[in-house]
C-alpha positions, 0 to 999 in steps of 0.5 A: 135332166128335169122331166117335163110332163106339161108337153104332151104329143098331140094324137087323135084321141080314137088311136094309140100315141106313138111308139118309140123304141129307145135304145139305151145301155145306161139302166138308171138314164134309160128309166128316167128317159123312158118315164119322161117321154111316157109323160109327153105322151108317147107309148115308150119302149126300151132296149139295153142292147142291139139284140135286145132292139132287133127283137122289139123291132121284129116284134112290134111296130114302131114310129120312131128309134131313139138310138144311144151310140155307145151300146156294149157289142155293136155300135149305134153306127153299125146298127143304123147301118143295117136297120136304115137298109131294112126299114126307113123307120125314123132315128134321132141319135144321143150320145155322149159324143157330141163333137162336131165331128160326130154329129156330121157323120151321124147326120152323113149316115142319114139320121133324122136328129143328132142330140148330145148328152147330157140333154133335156127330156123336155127338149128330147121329146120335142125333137120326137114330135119334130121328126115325127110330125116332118114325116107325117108320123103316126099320130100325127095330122098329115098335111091336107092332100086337099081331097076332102075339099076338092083341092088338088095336091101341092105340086111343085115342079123344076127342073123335071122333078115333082115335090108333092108336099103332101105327101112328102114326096120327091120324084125324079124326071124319070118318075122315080121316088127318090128317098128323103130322110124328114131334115132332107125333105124340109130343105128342100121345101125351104129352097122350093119357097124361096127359089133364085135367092141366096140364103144363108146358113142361119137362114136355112137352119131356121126357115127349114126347122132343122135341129143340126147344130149351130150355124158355125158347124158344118152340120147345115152344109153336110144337110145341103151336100146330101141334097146335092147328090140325091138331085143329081141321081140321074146325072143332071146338075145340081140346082143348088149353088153355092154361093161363096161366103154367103151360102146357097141358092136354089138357081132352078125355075119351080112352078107350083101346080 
């Protein structure tokens, strides 16, 4: 896994890079992906063990959780289990495990990104940046709220329900903040700016920048499946229709404030 320290995170030069935990058992793989991502510009820190990453976490705050699946004792399943219903800190999951069947259910789980070893730490700290700069991460220059110039904020509305682009921020008619995980909210986006036309799996994977897996995977549908049901939170329908044999649309009226 060839280190590449050309690519850089960009952060203000006033503050600290980011912080990622990386959770990895391997000693050898977990040095040399530490010293590459420290390389790429991120403030790197590593545990070997579920405990061992309970104690960073309570410890420090961090941006971002690299999280290997194959840990000695408690699976990375399990932990992302129990840190997604402590804190709503970012996941990317690696793994040996990387069949189909895998991805989906990390992905199902809520994971922000999926990456299958062997990878490269070139294309590992990229997915970093990726995920932390979909959720406005540390470090990170947060999309304009338009204050500092007047503007007023990106909303959209439909159906009853506000996207405040922003923010990264869905409400629902109620005037409830609904949870999006970064890959959730940047489908949206992607159905919010093509509203009323059909679009294909391809199409979303790349028009949304969602790093799930090829198109030939369901990876794209669990995506849109999770969507489906956090838009149907207070029993209205689905605005997201399949189209069969082609993919889906976004069949709701959107008017942008």
């Amino acid at each position: 896994m060839p280190i590449a320290p050309n690519l850089r995170v960009p952060h203000d030069t006033m503050t600290p890079p980011p912080t990622i935990l990386l959770v990895e058992d391997d000693g050898a793989l977990r040095t040399l992906t530490a010293r590459a991502l420290r390389q790429s510009g991120f403030n790197v820190l590593t545990a070997a063990t579920g405990a061992e990453m309970w104690i960073t976490l309570r410890e420090t705050t961090v941006q971002l959780v690299v999280l290997d699946i194959m840990l000695p004792g408690t699976s990375g399943f399990d932990l992302f289990r129990r840190l997604r219903r402590e804190s709503d800190v970012p996941i990317i999951f690696v793994s040996a495990r990387g069949s189909e069947e895998d991805r989906v259910l990390g992905l199902e789980l809520g994971a922000d990104d999926y990456l299958a070893k062997p990878f490269s730490t070139r294309e590992l700290a990229a997915r970093v940046s990726a995920v932390l700069r979909r959720g406005g991460g540390y470090g990170y220059e947060n999309v304009s709220d338009g204050a500092a110039d007047g503007r007023a904020p990106d909303v959209i509305r439909f159906d009853g329900w506000q996207v405040s682009l922003a923010r990264r921020e869905l409400r629902s008619p109620s005037g409830a903040i609904v949870d999006l995980t970064g890959a959730e909210f940047d489908l949206l986006s992607t159905f919010l700016g093509y509203p009323q036309r059909v679009l294909g799996r391809e199409r979303l994977m790349e028009l949304s920048r969602s790093r799930v897996g090829d198109s030939s995977d369901r990876s794209i549908d669990v995506l849109v499946s999770r969507l489906r049901r956090k838009l149907q939170a207070e029993g209205s329908p689905s605005p997201i229709v399949t189209v069969r044999g082609v993919g889906y649309m976004f069949k709701a009226e959107v008017a942008r404030a």
